[in-house]
Every structure is written in structure tokens, then in C-alpha cells.
VMD Tcl script that builds the backbone (N, CA, C; Angstrom):
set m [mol new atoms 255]
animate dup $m
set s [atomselect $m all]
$s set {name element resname resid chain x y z} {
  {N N UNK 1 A 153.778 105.862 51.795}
  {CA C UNK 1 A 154.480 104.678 52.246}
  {C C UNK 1 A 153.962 104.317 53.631}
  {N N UNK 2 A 153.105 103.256 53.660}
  {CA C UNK 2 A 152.442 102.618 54.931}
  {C C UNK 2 A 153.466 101.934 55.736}
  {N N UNK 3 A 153.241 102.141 57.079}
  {CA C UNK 3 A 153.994 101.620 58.116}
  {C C UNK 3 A 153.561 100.071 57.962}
  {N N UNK 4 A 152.827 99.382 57.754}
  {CA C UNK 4 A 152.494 98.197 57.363}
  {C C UNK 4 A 153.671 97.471 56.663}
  {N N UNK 5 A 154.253 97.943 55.796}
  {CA C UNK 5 A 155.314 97.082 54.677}
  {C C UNK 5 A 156.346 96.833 55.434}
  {N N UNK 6 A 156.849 97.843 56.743}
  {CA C UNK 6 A 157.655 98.235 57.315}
  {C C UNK 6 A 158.047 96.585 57.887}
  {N N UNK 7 A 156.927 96.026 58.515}
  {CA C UNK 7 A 156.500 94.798 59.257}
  {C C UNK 7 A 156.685 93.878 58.359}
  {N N UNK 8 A 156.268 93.614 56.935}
  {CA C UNK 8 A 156.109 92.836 56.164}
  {C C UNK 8 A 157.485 91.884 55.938}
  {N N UNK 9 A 158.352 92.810 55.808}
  {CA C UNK 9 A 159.552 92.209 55.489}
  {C C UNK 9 A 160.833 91.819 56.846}
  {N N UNK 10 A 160.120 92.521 57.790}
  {CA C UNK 10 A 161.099 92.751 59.627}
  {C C UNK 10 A 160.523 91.239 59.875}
  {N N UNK 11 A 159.744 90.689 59.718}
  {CA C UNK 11 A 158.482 89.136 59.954}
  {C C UNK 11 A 159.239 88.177 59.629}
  {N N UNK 12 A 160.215 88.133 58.549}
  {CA C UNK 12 A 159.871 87.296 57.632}
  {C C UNK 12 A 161.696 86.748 58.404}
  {N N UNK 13 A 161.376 85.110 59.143}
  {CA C UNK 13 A 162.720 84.305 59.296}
  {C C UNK 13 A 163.675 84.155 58.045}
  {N N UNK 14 A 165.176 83.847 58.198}
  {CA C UNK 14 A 165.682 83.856 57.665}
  {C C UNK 14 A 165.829 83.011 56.629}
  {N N UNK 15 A 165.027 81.617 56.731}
  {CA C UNK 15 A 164.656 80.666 56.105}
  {C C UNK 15 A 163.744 81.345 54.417}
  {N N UNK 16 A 162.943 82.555 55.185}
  {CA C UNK 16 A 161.935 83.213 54.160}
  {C C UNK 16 A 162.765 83.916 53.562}
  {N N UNK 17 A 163.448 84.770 54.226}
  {CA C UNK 17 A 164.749 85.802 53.286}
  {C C UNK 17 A 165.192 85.442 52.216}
  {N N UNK 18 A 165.719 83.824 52.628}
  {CA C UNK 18 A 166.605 83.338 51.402}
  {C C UNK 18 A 165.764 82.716 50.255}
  {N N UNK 19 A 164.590 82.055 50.456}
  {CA C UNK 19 A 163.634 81.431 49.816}
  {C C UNK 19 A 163.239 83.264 48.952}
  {N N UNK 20 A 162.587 83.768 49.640}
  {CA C UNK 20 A 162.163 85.148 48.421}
  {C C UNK 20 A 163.259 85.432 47.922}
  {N N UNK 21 A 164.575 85.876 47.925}
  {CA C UNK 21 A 166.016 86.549 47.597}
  {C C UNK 21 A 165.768 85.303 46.358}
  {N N UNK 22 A 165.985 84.104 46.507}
  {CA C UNK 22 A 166.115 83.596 45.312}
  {C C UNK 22 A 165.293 82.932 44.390}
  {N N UNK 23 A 163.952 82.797 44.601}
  {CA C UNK 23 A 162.779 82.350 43.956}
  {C C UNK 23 A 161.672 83.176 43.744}
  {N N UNK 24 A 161.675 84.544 43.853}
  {CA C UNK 24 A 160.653 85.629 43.908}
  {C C UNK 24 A 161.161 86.076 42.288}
  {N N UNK 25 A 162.156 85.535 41.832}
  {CA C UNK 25 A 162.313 86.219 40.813}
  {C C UNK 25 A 162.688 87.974 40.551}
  {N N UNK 26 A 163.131 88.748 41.421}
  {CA C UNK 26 A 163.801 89.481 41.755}
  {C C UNK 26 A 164.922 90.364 40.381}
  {N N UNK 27 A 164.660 91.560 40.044}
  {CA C UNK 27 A 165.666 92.103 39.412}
  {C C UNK 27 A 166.601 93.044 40.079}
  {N N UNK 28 A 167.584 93.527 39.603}
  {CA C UNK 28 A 168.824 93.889 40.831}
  {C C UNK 28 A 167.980 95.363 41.694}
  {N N UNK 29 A 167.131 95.896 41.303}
  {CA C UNK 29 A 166.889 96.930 42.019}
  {C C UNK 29 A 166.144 96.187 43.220}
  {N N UNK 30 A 165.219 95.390 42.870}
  {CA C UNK 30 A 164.430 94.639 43.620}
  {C C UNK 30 A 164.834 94.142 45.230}
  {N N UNK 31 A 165.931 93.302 44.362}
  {CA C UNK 31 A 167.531 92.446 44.941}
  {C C UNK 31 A 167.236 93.196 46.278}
  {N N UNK 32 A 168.250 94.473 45.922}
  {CA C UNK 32 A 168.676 95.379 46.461}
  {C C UNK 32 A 167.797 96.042 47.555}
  {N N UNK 33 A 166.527 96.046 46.892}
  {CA C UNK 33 A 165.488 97.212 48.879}
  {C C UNK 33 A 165.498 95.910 49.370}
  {N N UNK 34 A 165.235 95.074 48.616}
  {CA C UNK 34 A 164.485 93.521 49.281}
  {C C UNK 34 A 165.998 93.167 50.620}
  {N N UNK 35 A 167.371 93.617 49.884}
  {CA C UNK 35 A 168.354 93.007 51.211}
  {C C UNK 35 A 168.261 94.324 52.298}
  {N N UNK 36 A 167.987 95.897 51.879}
  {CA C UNK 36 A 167.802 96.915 52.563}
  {C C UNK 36 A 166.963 96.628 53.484}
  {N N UNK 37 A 165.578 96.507 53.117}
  {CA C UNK 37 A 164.612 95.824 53.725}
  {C C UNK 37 A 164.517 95.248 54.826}
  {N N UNK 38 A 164.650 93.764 54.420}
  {CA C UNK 38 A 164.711 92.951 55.033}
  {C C UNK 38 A 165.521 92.545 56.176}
  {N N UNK 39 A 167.198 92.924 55.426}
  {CA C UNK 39 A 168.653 92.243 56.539}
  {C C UNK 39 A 168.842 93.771 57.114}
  {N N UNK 40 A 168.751 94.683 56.628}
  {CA C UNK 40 A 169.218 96.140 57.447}
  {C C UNK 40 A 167.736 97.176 58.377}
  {N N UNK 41 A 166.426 96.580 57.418}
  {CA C UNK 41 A 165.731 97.382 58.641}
  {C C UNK 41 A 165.282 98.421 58.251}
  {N N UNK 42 A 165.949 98.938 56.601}
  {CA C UNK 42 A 165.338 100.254 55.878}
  {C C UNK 42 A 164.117 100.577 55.906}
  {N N UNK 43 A 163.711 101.747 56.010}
  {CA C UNK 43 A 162.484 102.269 55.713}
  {C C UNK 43 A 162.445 102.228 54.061}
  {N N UNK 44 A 161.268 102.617 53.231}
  {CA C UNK 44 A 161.350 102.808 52.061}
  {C C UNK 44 A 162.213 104.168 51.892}
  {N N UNK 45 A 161.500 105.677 53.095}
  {CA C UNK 45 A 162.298 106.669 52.580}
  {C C UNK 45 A 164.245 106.732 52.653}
  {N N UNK 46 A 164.270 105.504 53.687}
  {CA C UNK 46 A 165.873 105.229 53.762}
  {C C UNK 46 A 166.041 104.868 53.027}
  {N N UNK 47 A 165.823 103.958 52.073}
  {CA C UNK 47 A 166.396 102.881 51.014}
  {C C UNK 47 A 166.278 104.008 50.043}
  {N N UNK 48 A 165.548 104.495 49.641}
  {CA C UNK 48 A 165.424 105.422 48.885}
  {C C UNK 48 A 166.602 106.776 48.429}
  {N N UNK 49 A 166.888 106.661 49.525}
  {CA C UNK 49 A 168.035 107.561 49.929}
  {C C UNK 49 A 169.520 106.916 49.448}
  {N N UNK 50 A 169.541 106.228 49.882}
  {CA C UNK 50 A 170.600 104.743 49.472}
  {C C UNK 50 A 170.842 104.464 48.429}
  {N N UNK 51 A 169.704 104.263 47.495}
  {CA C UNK 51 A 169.496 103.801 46.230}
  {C C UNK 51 A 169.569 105.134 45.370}
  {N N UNK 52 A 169.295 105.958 45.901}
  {CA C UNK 52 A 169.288 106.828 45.183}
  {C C UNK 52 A 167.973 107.484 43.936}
  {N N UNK 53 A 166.769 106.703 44.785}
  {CA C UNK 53 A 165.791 106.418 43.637}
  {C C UNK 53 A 164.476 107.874 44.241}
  {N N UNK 54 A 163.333 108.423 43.651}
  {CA C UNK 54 A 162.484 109.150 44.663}
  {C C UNK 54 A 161.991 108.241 45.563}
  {N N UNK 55 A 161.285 108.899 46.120}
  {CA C UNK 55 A 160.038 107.688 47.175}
  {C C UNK 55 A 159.184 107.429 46.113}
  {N N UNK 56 A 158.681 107.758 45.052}
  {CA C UNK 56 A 157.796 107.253 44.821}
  {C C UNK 56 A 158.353 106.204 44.053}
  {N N UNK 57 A 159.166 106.138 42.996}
  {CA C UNK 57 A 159.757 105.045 42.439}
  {C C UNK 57 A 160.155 104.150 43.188}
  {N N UNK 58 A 160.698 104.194 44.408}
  {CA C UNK 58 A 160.934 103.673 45.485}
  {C C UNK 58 A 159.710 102.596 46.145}
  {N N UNK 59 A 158.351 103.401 45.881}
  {CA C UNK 59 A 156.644 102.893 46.378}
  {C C UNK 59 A 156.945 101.527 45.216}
  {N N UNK 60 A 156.865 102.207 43.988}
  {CA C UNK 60 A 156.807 101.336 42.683}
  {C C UNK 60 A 157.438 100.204 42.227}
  {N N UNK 61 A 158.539 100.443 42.926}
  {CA C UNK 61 A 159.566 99.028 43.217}
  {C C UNK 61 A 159.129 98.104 44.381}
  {N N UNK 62 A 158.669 98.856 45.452}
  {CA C UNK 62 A 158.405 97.659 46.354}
  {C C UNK 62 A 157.182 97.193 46.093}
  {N N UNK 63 A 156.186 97.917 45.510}
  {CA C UNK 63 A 154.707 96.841 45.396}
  {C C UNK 63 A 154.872 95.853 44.135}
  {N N UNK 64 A 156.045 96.459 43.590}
  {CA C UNK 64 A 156.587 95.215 42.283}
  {C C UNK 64 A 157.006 93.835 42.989}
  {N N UNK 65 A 157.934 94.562 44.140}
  {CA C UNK 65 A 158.558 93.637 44.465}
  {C C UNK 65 A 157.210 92.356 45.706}
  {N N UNK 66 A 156.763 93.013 46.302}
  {CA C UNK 66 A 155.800 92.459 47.169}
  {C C UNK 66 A 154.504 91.740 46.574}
  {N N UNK 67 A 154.245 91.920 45.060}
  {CA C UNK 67 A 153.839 90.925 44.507}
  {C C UNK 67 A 154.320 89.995 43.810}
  {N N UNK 68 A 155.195 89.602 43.758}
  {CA C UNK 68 A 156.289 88.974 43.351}
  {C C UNK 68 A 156.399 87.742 44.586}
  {N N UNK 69 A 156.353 88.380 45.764}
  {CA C UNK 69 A 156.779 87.846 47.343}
  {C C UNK 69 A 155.333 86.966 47.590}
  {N N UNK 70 A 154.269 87.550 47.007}
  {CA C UNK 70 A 153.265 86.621 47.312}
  {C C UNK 70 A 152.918 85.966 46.143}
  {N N UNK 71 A 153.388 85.961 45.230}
  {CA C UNK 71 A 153.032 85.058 43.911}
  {C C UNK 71 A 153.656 83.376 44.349}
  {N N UNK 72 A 155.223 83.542 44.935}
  {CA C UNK 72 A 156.032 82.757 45.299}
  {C C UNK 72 A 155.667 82.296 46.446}
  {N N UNK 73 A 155.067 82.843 47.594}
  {CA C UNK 73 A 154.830 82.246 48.545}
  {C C UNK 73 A 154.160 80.747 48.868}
  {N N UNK 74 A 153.155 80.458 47.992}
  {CA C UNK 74 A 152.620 79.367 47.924}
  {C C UNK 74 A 154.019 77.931 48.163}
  {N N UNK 75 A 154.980 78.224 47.352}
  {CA C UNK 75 A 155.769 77.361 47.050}
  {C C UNK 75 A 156.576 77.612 48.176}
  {N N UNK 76 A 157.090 78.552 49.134}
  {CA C UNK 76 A 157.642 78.023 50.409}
  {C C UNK 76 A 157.139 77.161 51.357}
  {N N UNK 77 A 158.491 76.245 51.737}
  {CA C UNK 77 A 157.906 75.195 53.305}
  {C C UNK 77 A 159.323 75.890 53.995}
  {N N UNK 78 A 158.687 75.617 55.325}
  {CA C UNK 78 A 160.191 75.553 56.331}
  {C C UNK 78 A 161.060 74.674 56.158}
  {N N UNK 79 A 162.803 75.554 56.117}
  {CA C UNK 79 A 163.864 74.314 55.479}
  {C C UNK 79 A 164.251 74.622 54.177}
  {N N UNK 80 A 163.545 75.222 52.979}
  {CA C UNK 80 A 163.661 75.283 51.548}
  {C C UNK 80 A 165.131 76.212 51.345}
  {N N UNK 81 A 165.307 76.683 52.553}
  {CA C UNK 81 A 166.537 77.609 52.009}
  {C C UNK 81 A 167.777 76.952 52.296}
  {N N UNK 82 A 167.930 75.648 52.272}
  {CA C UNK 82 A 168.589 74.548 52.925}
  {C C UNK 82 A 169.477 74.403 51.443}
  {N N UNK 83 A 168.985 74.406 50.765}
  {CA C UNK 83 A 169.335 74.591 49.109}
  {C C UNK 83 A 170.087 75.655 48.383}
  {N N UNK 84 A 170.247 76.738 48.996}
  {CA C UNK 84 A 170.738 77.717 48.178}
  {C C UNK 84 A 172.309 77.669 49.141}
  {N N UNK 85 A 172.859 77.240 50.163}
  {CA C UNK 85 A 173.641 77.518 50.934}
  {C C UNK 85 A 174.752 76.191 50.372}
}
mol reanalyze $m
mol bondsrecalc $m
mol representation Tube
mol addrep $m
């Protein structure tokens, strides 16, 4: 688990939060590191802990989830989460 991902999701304004949370297409485990993640600051081995999942299933969920995050990205602008609220 690269300190890199760590950043990936700490980056991302709240505008992006809500835009991936609901257009990344997301299943509840996903959901779930993605709000760990993102709104609390988890490490993978924290979330992991949390979730109750290993680290490595834990690895396996987030590179699920982080291609998912850039499949969708194209389709964010600033503002888009103006919509879900």
C-alpha cells in the first residue's frame, strides 16, 4: 500500500467527493473506504481495520475503486456537485 493513494483522495475538493461518491459508480464496500478515505483521512491499513477486510482485499478494493475514479473523471467540471444536494 503506496503512500501515493494516501494523497489521491486527501486532494480531492469537496465538489470532487460528491461528484465521485455519486457518479463513479461505486458499490457499498467501495462507498464505504471511498467516505473512510476521503472525509476521515484513513489509511488503507486503517480502513481495513474498520471494515474489517485484510489489507490486501483492502489493496483490491481500492484499485477497483480508483479506476472507477478515473474512468469518471473526464465527466467532472467545477460546480457538478451542485446537483446531488
Amino acid at each position: 500500500m503506496g503512500k501515493g493513494s494516501r494523497t489521491f483522495y486527501k486532494d480531492f475538493i469537496e465538489d470532487e467527493k460528491q461528484f465521485y461518491l455519486h457518479e463513479s459508480g461505486f458499490n457499498e464496500r467501495e462507498k464505504e473506504l471511498f467516505n473512510l478515505r476521503a472525509y476521515e483521512g484513513k489509511t488503507l491499513w486503517e480502513a481495513s481495520e474498520i471494515m474489517g477486510y485484510s489489507p490486501r482485499t483492502m489493496d483490491r478494493i481500492n484499485r477497483r475503486m480508483k479506476e472507477k475514479i478515473l474512468k469518471a473523471k473526464p465527466m467532472y467540471y467545477k460546480g457538478i456537485s451542485a446537483k446531488y444536494n
